[in-house]
N, C-alpha and C positions, 0 to 999 in steps of 0.2 A: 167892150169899151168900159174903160173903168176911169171914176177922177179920185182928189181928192179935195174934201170940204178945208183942212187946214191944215198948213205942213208939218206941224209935226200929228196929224192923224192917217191912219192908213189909207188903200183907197177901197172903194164900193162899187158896186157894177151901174150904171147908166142905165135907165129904160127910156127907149127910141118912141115916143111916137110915129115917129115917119116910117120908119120902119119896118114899125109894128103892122103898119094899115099896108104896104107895097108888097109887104111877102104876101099876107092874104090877099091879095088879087090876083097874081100868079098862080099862087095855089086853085083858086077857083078858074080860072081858066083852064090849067091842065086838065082839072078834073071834067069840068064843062066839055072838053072839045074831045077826052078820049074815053070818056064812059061810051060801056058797049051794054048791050041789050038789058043781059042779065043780072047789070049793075055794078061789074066789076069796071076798072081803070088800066089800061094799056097804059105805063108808063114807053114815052118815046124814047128811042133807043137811043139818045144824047143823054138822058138821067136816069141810064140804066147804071153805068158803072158808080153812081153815087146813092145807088141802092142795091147793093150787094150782087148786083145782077137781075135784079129779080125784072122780067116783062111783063106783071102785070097785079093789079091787086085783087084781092077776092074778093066780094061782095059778103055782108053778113060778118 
């Protein structure tokens, strides 16, 4: 998201509060519900294809 302060100036990126705080929840949820023993992250296979594939993260 980007504005501009005045028309004849270019525009700037936008920081979202709302945003900011909604992505980190999610985040903490996935991590919360598919962390496995040894501390790695089973990404669910709905957000595998938007991380290159990968099924899982590594711990460390």
């Amino acid at each position: 998201m980007r504005f501009r302060r005045d028309k004849d100036a270019g525009t700037e990126p936008v920081a979202t509060l709302n945003g900011t705080l909604a992505t980190t929840r999610w985040i903490v949820a996935i991590l919360e519900t598919h962390q496995q023993a040894d501390g790695s992250v089973t990404i669910p296979e709905i957000l595998r294809p938007y991380m290159a594939g990968a099924s899982a993260i590594s711990a460390g």
